[in-house]
C-alpha positions in Angstrom: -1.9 -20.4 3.5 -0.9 -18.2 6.3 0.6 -14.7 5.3 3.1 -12.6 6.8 1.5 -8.9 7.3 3.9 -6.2 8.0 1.3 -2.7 7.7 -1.2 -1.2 6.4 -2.1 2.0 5.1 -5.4 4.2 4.3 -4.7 7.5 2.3 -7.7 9.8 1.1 -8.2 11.5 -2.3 -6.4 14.3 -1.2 -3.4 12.2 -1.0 -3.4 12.4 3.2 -2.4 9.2 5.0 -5.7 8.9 7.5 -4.9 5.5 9.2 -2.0 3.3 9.6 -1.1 0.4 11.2 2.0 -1.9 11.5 1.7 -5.6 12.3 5.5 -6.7 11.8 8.5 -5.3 11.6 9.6 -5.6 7.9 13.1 -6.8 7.6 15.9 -4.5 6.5 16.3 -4.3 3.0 18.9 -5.7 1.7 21.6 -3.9 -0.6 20.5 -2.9 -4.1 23.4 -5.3 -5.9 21.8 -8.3 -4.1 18.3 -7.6 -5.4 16.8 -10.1 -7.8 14.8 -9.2 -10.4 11.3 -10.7 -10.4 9.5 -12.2 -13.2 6.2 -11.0 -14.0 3.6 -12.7 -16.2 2.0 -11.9 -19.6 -0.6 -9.6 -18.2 2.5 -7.3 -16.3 4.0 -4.4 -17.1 8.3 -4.8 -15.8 9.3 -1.3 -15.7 12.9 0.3 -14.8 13.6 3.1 -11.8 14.7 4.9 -14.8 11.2 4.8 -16.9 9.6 5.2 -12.9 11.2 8.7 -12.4 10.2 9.8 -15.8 7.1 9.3 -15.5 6.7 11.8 -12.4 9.9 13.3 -11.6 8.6 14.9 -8.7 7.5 11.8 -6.8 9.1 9.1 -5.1 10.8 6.5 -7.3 10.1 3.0 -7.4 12.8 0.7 -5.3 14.8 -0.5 -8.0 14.8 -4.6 -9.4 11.0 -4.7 -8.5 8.5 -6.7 -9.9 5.1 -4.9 -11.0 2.1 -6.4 -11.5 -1.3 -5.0 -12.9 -4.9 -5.7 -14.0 -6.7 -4.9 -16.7 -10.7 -4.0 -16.1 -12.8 -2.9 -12.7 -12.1 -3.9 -9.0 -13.7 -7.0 -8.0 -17.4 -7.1 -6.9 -17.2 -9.7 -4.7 -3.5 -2.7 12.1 -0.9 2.4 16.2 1.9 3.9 13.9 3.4 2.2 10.2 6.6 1.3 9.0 7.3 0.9 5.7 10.6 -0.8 5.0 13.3 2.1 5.7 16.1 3.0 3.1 19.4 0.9 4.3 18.0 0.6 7.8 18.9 4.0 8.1 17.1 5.7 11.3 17.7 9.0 12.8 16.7 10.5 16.2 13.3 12.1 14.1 10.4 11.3 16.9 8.1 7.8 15.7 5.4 10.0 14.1 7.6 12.0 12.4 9.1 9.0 10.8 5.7 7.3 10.6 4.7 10.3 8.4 7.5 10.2 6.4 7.2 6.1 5.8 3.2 7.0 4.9 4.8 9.8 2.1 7.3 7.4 1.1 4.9 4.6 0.4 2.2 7.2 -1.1 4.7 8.9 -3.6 6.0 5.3 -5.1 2.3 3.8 -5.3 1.2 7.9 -6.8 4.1 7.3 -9.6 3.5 3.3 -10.5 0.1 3.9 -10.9 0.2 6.7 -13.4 2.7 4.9 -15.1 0.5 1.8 -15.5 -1.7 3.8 -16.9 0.7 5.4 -19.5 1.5 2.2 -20.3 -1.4 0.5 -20.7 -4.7 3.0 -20.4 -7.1 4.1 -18.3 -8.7 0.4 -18.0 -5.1 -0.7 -16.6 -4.7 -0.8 -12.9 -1.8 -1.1 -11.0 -2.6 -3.5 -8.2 0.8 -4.6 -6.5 4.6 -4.4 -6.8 7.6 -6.7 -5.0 11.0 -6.6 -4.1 13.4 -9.1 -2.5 11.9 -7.8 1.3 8.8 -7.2 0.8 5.7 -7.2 -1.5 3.2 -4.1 -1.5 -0.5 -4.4 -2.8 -3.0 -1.9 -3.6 -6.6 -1.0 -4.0 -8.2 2.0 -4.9 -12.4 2.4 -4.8 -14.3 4.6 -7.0 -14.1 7.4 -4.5 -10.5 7.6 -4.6 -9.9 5.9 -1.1 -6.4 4.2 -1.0 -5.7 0.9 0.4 -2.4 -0.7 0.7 -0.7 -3.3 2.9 2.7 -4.3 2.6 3.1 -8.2 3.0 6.1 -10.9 2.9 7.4 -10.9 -1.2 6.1 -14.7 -1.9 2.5 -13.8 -0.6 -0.3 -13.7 -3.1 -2.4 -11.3 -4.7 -4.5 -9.0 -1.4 -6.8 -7.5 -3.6 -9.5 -9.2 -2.5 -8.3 -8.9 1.0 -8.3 -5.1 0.3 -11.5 -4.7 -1.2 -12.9 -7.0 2.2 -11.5 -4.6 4.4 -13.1 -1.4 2.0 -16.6 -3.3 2.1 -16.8 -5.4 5.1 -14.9 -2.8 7.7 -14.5 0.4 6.6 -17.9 0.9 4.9 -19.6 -0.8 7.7 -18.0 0.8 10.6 -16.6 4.1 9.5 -18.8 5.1 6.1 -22.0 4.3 8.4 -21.2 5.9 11.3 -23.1 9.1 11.6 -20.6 10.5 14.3 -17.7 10.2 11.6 -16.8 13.0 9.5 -17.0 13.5 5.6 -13.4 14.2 5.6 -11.0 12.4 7.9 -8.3 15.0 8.1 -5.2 13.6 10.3 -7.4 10.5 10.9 -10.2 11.7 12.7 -13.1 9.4 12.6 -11.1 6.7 11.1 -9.6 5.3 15.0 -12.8 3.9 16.3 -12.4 0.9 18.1 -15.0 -1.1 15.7 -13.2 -0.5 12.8 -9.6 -1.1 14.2 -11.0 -4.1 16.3 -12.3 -5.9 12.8 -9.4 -4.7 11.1 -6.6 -6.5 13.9 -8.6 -9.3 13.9 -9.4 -10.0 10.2 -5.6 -10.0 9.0 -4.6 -11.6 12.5 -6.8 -14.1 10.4 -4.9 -14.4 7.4 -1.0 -14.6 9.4 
């Protein structure tokens, strides 16, 4: 079933967004009154802005009324500038990578605090793999080497953890890990834009939409 895509976003283990890329425009979210809270199932963890700020009060919160959903156990074996979905539509004359760096922090900070919650919550074998909101759905994938993937999507779309781990194994192992011209570390995203990688990666989720 095709997919709506709005962006995606790589951040390394030192917490620095190192490649972005936004598909589709997210729609504005909608006020926080006119939320509806999601239903998760038996294997998720519901959790409240108010529990989210606790448990990191120096990150982002969670959006509010959002639905969380985790897994229990390992990862699976088997597209430019972002935007993440802005508070209120609110935009100010900030330049676009300004406010393409800011989105990245925004979207880091909330996926930072859900995941330690998760694994307050439930333990170190819990991870947090996606959460969803009335606008939009955001899923994530970590790898052993603490490499961040996540992609926000349309909120009915299903789980991308697979489609995470794809692009992990398939593209960014293949075209970036083996490239001997591409840095250890990909500070500011050097190494990361070569026109393999972001060819494969364009065309693999122009696949799924």
């Amino acid at each position: 079933m095709p997919v709506q895509v709005f962006s995606f976003y790589i951040f390394d283990r030192h917490t620095e967004c190192i490649y972005s890329k936004l598909w589709i425009a997210p729609p504005p979210p909608r006020p926080l009154s006119s939320l509806t809270p999601q239903h998760t199932t038996s294997n998720s963890h519901e959790l409240s802005p108010s529990a989210a700020a606790a448990a990191h009060p120096h990150r982002q919160s969670a959006p509010a009324n959002l639905s969380l959903t985790t897994t229990t156990g390992p990862a699976p074996s088997s597209s430019s500038s972002a935007a993440a979905p802005n508070n209120g539509g609110y935009r100010d004359s900030r330049s676009a990578a300004t406010r393409a760096k800011d989105d990245a922090k925004l979207i880091f900070g909330t996926v930072f605090s859900l995941r330690n919650m998760v694994r307050k919550l439930g333990g170190d074998d819990d991870a947090f793999i996606s959460y969803r909101t009335a606008q939009y759905k955001l899923h994530y994938y970590e790898t052993p080497s603490s490499l961040r993937f996540a992609m926000l999507t349309e909120p009915g779309a299903l789980s991308m953890r697979n489609v995470l781990h794809q692009i992990y194994i398939n593209l960014w192992v293949e075209y970036v890990v083996k490239n001997p011209l591409s840095p250890v570390e990909h500070k500011n995203g050097d190494g990361v834009k070569n026109e393999m990688f972001e060819m494969g990666l364009d065309k693999f989720v122009r696949g799924l939409m």
